[in-house]
mmCIF file as Biopython writes it, N, C-alpha, C and O atoms, coordinates in Angstrom:
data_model
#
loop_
_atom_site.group_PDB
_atom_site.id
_atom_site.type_symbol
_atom_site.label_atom_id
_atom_site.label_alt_id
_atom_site.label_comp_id
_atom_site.label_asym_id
_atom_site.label_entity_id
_atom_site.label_seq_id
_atom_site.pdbx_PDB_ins_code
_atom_site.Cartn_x
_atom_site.Cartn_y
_atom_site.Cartn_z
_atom_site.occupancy
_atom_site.B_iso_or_equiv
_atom_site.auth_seq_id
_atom_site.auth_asym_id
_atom_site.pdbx_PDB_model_num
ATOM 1   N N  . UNK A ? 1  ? 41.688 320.238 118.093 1.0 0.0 1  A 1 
ATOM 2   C CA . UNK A ? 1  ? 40.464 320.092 118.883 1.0 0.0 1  A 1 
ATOM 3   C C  . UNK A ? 1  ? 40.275 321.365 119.714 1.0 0.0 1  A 1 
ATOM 4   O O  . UNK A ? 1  ? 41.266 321.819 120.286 1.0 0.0 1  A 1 
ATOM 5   N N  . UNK A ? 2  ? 38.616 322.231 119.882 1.0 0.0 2  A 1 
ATOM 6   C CA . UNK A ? 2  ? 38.480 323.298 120.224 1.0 0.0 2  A 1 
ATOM 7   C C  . UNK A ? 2  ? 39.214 323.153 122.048 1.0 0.0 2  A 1 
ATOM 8   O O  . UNK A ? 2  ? 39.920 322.275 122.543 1.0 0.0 2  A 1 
ATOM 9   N N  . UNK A ? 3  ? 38.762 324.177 122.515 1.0 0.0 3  A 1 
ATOM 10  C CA . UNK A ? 3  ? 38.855 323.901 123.999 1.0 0.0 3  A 1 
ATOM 11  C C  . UNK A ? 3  ? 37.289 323.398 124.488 1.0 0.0 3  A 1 
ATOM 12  O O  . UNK A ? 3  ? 37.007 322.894 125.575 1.0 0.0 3  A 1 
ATOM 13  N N  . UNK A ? 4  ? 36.399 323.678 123.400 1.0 0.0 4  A 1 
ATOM 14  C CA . UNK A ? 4  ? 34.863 323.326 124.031 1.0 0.0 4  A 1 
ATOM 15  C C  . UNK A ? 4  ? 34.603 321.585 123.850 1.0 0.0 4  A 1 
ATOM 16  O O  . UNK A ? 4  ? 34.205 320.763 124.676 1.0 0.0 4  A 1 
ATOM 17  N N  . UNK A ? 5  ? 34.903 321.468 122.786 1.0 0.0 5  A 1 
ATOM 18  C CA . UNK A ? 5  ? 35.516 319.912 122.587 1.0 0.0 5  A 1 
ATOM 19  C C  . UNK A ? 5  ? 35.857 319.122 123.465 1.0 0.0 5  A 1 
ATOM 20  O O  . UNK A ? 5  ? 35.050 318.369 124.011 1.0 0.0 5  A 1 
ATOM 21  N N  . UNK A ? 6  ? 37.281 319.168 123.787 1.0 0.0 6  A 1 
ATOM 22  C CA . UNK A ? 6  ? 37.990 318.882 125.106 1.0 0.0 6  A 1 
ATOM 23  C C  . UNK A ? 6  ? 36.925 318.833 126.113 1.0 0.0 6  A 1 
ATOM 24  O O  . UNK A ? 6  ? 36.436 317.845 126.661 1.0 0.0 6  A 1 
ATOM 25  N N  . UNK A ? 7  ? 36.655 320.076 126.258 1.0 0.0 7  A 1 
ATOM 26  C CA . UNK A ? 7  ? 35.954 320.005 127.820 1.0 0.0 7  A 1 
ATOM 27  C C  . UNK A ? 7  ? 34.802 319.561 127.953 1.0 0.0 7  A 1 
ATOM 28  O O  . UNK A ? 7  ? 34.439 319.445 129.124 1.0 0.0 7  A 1 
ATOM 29  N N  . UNK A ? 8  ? 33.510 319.028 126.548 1.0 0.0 8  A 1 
ATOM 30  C CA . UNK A ? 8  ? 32.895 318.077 126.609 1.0 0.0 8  A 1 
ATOM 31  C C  . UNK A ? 8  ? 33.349 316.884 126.760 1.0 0.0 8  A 1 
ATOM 32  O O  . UNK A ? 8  ? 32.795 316.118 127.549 1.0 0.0 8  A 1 
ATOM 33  N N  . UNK A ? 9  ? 34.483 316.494 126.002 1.0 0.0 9  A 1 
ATOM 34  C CA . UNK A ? 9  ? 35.201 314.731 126.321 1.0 0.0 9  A 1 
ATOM 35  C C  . UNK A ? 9  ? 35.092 314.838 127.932 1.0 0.0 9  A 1 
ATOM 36  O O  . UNK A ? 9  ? 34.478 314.132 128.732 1.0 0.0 9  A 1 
ATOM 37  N N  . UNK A ? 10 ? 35.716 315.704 128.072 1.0 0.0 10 A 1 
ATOM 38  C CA . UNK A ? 10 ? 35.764 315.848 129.686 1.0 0.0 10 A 1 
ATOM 39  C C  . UNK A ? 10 ? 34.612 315.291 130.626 1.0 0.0 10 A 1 
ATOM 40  O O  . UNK A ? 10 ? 34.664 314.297 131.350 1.0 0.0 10 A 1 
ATOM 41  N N  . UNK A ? 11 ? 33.579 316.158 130.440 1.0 0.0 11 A 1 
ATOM 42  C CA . UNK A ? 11 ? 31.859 315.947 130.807 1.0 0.0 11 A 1 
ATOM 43  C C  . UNK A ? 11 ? 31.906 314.238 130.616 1.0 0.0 11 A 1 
ATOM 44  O O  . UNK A ? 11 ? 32.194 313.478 131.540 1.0 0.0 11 A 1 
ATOM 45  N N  . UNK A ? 12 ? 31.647 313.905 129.563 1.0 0.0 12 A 1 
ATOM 46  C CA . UNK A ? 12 ? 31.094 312.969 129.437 1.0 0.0 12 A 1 
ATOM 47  C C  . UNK A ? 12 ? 32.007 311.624 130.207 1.0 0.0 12 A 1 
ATOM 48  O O  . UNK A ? 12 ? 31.529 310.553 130.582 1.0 0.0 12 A 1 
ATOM 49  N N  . UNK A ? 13 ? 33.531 312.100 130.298 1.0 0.0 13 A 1 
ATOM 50  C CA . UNK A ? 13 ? 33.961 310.899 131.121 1.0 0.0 13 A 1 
ATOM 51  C C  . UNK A ? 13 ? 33.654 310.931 132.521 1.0 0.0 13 A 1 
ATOM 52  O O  . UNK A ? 13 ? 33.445 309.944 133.225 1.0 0.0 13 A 1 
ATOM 53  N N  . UNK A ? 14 ? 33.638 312.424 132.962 1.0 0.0 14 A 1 
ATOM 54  C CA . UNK A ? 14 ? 33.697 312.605 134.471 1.0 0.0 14 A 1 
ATOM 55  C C  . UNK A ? 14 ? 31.984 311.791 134.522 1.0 0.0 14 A 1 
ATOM 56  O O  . UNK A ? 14 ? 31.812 311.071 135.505 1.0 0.0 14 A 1 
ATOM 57  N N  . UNK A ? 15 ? 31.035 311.881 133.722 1.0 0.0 15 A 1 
ATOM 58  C CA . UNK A ? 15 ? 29.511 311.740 134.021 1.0 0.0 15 A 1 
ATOM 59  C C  . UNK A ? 15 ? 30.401 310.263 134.116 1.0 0.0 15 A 1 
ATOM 60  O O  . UNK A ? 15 ? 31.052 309.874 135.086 1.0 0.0 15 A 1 
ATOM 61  N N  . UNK A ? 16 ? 30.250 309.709 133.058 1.0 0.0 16 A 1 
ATOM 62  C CA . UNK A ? 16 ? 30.246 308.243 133.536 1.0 0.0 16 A 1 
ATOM 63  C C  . UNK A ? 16 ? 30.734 307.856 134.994 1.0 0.0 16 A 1 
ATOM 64  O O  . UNK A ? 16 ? 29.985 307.319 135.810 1.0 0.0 16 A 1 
ATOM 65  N N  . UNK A ? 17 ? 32.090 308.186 135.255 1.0 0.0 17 A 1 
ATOM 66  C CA . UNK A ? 17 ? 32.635 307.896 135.883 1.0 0.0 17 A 1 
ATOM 67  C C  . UNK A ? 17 ? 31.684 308.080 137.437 1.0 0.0 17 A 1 
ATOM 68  O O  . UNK A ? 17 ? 31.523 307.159 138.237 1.0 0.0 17 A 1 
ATOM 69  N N  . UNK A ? 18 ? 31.060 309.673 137.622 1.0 0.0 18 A 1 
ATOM 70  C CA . UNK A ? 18 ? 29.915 309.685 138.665 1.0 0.0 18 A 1 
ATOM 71  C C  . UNK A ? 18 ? 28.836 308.167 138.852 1.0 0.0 18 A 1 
ATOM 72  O O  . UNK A ? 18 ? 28.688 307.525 139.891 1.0 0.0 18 A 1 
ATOM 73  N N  . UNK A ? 19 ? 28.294 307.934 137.712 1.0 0.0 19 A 1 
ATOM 74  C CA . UNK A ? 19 ? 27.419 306.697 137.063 1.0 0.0 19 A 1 
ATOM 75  C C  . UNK A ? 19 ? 27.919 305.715 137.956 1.0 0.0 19 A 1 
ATOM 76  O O  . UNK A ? 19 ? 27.282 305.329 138.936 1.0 0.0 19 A 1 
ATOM 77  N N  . UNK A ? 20 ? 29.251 305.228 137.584 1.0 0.0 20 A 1 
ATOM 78  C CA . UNK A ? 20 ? 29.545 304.286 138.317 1.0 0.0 20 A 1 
ATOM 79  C C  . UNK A ? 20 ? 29.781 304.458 139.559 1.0 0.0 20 A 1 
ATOM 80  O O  . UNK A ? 20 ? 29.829 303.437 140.245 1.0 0.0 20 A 1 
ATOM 81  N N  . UNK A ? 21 ? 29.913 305.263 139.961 1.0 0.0 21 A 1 
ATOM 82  C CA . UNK A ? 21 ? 29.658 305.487 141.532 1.0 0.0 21 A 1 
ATOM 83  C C  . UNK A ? 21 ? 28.615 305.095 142.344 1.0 0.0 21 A 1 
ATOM 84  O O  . UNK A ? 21 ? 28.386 304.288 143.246 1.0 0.0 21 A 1 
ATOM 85  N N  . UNK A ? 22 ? 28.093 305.913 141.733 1.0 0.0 22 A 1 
ATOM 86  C CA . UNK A ? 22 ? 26.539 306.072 142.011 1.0 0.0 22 A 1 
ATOM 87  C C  . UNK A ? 22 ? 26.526 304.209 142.260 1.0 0.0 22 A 1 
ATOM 88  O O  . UNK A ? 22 ? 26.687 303.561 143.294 1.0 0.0 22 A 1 
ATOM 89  N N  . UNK A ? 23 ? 26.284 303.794 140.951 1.0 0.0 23 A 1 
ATOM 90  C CA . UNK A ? 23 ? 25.963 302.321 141.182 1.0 0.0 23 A 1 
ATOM 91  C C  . UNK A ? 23 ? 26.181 301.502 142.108 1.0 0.0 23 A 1 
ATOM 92  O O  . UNK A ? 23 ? 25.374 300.719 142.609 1.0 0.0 23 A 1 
ATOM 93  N N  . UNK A ? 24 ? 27.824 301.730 142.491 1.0 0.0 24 A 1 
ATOM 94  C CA . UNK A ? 24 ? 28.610 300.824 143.651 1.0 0.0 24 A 1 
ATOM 95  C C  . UNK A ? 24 ? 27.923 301.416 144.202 1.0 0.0 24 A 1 
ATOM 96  O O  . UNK A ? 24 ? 27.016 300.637 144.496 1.0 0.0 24 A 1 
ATOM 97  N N  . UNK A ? 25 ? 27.590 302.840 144.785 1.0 0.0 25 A 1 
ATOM 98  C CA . UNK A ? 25 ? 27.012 302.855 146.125 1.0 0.0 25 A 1 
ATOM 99  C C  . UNK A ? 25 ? 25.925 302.574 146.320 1.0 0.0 25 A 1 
ATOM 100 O O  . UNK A ? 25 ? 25.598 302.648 147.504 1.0 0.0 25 A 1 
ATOM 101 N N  . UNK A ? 26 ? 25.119 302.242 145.582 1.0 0.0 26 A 1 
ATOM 102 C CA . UNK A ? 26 ? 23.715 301.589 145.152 1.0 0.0 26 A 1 
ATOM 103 C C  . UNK A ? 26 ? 23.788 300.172 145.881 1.0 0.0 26 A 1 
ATOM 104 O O  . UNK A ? 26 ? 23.143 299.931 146.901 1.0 0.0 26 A 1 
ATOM 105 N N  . UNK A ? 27 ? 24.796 299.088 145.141 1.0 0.0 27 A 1 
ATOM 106 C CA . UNK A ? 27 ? 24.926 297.807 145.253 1.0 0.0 27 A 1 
ATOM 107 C C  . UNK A ? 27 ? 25.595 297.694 146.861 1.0 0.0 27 A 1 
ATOM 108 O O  . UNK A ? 27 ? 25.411 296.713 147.582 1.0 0.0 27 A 1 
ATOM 109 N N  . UNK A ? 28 ? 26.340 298.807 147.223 1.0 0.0 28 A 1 
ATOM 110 C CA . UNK A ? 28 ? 26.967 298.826 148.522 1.0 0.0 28 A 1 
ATOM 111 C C  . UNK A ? 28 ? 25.585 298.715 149.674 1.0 0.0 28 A 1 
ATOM 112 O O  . UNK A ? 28 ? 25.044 297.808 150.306 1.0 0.0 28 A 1 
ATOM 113 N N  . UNK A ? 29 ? 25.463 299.697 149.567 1.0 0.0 29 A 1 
ATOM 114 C CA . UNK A ? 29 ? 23.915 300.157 150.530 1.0 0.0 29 A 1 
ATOM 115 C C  . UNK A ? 29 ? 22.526 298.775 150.687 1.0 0.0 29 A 1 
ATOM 116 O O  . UNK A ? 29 ? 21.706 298.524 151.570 1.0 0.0 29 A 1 
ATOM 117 N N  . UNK A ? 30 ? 22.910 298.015 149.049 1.0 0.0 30 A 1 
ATOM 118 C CA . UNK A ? 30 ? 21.734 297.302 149.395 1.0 0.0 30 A 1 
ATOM 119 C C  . UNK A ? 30 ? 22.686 295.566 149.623 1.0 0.0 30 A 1 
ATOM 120 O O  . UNK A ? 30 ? 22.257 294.412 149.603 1.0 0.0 30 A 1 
ATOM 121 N N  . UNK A ? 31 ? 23.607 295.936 149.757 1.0 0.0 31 A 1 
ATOM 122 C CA . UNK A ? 31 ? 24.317 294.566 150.800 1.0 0.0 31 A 1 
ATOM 123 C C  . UNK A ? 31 ? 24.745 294.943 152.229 1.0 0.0 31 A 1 
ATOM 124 O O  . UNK A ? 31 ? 24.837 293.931 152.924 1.0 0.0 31 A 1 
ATOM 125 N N  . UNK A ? 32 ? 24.915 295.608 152.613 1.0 0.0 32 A 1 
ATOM 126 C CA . UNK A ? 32 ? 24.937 296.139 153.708 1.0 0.0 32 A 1 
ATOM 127 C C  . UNK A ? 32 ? 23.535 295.999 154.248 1.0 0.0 32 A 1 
ATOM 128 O O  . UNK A ? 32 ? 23.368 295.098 155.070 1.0 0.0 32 A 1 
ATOM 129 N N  . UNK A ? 33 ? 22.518 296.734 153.923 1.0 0.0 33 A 1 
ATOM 130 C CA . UNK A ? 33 ? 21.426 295.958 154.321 1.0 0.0 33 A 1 
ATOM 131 C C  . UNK A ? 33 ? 20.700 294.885 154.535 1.0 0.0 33 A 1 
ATOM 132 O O  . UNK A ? 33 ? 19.916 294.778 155.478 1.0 0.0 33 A 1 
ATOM 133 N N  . UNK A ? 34 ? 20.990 293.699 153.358 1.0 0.0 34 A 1 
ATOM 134 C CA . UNK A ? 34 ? 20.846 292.401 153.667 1.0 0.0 34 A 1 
ATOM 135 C C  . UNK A ? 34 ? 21.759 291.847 154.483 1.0 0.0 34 A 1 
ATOM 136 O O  . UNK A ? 34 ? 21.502 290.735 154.944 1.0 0.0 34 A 1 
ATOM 137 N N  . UNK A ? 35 ? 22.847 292.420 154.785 1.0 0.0 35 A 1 
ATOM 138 C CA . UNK A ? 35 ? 23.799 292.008 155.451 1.0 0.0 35 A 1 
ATOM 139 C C  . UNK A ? 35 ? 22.969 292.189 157.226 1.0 0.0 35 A 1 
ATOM 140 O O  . UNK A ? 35 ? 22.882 291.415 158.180 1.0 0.0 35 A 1 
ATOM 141 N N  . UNK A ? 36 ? 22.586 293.320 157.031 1.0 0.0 36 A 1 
ATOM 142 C CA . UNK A ? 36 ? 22.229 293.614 158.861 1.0 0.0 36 A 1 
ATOM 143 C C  . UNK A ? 36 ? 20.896 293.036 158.892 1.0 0.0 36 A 1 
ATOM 144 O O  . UNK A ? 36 ? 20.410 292.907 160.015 1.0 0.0 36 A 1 
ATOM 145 N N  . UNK A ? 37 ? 20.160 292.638 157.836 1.0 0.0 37 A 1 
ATOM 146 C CA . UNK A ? 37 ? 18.805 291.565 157.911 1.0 0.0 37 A 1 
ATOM 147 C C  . UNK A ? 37 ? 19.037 290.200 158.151 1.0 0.0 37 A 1 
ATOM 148 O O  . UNK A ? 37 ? 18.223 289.462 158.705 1.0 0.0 37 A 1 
ATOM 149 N N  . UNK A ? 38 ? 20.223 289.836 157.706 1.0 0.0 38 A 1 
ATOM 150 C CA . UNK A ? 38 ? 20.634 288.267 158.492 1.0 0.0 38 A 1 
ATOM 151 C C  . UNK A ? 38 ? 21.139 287.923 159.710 1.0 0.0 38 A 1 
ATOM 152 O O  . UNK A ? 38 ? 21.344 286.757 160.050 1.0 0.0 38 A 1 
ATOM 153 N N  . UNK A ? 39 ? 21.461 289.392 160.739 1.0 0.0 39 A 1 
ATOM 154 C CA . UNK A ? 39 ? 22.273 289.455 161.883 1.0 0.0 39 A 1 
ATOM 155 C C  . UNK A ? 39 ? 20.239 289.140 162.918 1.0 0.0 39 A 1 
ATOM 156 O O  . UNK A ? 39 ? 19.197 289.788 162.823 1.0 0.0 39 A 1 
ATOM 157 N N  . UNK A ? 40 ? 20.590 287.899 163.741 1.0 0.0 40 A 1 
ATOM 158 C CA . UNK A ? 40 ? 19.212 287.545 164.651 1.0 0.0 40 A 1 
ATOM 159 C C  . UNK A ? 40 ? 19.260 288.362 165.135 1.0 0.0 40 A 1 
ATOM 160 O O  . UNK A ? 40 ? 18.125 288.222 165.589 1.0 0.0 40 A 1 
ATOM 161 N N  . UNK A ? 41 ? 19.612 289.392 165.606 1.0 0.0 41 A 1 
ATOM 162 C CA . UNK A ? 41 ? 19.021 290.503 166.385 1.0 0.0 41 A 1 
ATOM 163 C C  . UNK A ? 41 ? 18.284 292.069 166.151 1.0 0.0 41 A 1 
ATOM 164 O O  . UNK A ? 41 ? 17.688 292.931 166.797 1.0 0.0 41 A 1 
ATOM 165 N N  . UNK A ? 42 ? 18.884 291.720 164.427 1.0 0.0 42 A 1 
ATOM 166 C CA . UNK A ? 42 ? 18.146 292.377 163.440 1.0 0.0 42 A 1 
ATOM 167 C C  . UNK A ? 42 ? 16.390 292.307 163.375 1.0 0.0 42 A 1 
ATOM 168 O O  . UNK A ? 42 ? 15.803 291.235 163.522 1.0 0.0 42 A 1 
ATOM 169 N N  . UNK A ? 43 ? 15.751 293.459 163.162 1.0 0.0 43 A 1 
ATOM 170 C CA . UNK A ? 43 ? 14.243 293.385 163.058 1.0 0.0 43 A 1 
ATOM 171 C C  . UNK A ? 43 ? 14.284 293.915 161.571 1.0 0.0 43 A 1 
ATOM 172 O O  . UNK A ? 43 ? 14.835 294.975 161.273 1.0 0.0 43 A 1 
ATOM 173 N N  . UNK A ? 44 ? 13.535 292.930 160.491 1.0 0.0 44 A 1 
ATOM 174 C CA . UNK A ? 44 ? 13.685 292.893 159.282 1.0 0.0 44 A 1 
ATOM 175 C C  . UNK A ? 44 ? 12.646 294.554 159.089 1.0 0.0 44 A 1 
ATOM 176 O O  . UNK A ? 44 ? 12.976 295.478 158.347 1.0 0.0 44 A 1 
ATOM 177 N N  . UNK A ? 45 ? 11.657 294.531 159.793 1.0 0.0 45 A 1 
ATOM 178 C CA . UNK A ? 45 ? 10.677 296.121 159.464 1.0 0.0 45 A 1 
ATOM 179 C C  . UNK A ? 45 ? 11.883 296.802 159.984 1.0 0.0 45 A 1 
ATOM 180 O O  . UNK A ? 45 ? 12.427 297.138 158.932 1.0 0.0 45 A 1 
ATOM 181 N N  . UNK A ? 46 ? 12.645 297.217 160.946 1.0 0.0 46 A 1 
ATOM 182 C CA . UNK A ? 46 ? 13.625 298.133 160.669 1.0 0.0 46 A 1 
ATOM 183 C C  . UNK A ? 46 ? 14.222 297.989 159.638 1.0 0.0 46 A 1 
ATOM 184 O O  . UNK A ? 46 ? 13.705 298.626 158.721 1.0 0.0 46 A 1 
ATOM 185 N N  . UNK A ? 47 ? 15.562 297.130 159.221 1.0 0.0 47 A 1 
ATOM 186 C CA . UNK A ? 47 ? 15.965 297.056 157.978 1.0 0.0 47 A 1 
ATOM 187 C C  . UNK A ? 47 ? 15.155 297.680 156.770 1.0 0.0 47 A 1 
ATOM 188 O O  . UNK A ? 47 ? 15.582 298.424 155.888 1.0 0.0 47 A 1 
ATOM 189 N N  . UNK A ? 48 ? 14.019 297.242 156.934 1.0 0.0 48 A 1 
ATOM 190 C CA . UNK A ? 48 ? 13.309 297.924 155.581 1.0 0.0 48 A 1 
ATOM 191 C C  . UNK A ? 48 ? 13.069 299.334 155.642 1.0 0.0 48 A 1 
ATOM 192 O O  . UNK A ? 48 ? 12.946 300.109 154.694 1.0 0.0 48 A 1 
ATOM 193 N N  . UNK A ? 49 ? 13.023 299.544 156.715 1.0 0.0 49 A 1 
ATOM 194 C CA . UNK A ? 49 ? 12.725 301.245 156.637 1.0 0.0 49 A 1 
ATOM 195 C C  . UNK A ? 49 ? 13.921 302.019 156.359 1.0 0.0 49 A 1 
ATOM 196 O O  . UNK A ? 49 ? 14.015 303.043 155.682 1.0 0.0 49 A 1 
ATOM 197 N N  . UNK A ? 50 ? 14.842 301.362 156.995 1.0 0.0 50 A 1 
ATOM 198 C CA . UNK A ? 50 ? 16.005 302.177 156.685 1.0 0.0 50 A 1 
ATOM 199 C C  . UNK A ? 50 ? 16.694 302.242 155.287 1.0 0.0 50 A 1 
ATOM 200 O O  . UNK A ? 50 ? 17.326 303.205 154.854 1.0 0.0 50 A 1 
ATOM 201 N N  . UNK A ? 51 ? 16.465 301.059 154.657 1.0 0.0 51 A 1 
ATOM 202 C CA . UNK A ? 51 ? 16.565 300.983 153.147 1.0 0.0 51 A 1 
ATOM 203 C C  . UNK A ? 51 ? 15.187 302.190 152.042 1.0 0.0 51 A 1 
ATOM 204 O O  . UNK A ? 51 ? 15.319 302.794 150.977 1.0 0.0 51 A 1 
ATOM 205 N N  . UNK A ? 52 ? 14.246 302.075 152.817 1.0 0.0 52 A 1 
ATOM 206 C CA . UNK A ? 52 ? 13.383 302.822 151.834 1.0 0.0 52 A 1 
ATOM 207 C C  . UNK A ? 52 ? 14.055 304.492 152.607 1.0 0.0 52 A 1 
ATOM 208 O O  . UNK A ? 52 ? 13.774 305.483 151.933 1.0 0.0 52 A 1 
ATOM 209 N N  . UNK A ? 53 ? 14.720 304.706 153.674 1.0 0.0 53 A 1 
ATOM 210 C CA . UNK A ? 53 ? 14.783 306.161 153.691 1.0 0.0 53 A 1 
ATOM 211 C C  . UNK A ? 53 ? 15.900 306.484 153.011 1.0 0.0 53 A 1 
ATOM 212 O O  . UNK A ? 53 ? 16.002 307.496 152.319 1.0 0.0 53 A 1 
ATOM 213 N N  . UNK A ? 54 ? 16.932 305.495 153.209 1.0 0.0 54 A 1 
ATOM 214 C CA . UNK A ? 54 ? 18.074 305.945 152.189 1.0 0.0 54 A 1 
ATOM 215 C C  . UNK A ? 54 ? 17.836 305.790 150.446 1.0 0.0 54 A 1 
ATOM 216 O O  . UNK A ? 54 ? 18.637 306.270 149.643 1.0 0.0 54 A 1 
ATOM 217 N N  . UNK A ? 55 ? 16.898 305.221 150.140 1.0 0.0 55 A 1 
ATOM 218 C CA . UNK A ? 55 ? 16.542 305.580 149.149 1.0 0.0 55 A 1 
ATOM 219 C C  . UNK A ? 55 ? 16.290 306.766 148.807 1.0 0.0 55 A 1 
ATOM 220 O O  . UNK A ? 55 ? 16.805 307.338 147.847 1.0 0.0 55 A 1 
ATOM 221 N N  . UNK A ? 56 ? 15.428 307.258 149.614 1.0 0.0 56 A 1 
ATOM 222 C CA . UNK A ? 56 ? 14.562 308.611 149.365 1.0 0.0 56 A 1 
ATOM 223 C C  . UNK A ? 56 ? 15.855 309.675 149.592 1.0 0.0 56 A 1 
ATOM 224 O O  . UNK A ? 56 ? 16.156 310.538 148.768 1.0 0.0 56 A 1 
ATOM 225 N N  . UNK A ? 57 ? 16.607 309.433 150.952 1.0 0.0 57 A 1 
ATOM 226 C CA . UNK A ? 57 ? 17.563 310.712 150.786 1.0 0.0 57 A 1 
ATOM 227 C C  . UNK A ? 57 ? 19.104 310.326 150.135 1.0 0.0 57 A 1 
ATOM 228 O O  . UNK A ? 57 ? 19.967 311.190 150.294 1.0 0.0 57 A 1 
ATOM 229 N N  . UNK A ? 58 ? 19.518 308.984 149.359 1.0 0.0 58 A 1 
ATOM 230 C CA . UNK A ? 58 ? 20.402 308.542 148.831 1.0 0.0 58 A 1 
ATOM 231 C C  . UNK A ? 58 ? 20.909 309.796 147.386 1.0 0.0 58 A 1 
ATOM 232 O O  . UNK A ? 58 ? 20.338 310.629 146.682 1.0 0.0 58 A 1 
ATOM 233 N N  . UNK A ? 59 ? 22.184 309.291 147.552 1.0 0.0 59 A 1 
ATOM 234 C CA . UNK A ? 59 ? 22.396 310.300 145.926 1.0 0.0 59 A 1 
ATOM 235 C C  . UNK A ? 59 ? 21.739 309.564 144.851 1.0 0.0 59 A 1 
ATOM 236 O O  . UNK A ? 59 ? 21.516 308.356 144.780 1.0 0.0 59 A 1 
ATOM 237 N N  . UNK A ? 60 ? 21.387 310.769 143.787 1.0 0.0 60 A 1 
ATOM 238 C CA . UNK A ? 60 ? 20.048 310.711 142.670 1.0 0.0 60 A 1 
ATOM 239 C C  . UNK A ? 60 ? 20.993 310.806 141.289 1.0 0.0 60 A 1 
ATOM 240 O O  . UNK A ? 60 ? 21.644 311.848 141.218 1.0 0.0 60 A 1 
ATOM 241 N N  . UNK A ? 61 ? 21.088 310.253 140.644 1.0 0.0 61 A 1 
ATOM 242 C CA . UNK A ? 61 ? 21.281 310.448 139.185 1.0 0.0 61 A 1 
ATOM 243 C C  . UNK A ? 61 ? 21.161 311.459 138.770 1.0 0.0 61 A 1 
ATOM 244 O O  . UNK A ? 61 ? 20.423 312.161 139.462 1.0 0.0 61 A 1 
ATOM 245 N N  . UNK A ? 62 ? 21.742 312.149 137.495 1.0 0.0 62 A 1 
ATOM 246 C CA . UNK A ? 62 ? 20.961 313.037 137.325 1.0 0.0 62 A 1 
ATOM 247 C C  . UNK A ? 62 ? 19.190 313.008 136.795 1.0 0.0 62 A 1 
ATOM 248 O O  . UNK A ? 62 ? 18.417 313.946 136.994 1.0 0.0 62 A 1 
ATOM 249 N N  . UNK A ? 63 ? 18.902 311.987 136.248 1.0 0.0 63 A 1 
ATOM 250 C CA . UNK A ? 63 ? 17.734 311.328 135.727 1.0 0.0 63 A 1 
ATOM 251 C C  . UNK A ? 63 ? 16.446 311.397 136.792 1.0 0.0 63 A 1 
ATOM 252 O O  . UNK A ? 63 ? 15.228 311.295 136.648 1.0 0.0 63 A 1 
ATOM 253 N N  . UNK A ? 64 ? 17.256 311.602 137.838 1.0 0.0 64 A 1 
ATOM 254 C CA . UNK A ? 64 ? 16.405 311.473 139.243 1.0 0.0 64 A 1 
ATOM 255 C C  . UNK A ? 64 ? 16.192 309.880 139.664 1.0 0.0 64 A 1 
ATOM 256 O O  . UNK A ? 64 ? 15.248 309.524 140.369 1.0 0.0 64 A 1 
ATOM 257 N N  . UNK A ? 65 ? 17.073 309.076 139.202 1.0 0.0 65 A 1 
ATOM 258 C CA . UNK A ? 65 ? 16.878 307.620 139.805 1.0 0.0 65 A 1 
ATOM 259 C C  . UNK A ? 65 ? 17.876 307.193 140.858 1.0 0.0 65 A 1 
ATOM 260 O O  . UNK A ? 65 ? 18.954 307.540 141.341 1.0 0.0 65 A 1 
ATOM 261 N N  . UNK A ? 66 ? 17.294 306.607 140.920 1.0 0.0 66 A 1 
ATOM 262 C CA . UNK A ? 66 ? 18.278 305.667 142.169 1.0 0.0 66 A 1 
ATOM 263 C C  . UNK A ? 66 ? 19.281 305.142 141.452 1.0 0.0 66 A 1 
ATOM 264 O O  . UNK A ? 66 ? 20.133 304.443 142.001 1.0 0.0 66 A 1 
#
């Protein structure tokens, strides 16, 4: 196997492996937020804003998605 070989296997595990990151921190961020939307002292329009900004400045796929 070349060395260019290799170091695509490489790519493609390290990508996934980013992928799933990405995701947990996806699923993290949006329980954590419902989490601080059930606390009564919580104001649900905050909660939401703060979810749509970490969207916007959250890490991006490479695809550019959330």
């Amino acid at each position: 196997m070349s060395e260019a070989e290799r170091g695509s296997e490489e790519f493609v595990e390290l990508s996934g492996k980013l992928e799933a990151l990405l995701d947990n921190y996806s699923q993290f961020q949006e329980s954590a937020t419902e989490t601080l939307m059930e606390h009564p002292d919580f104001d649900e329009a905050d909660a939401r804003r703060m979810l749509d900004r970490s969207l916007e400045t959250g890490p991006r796929r490479r695809d550019g998605s959330n």
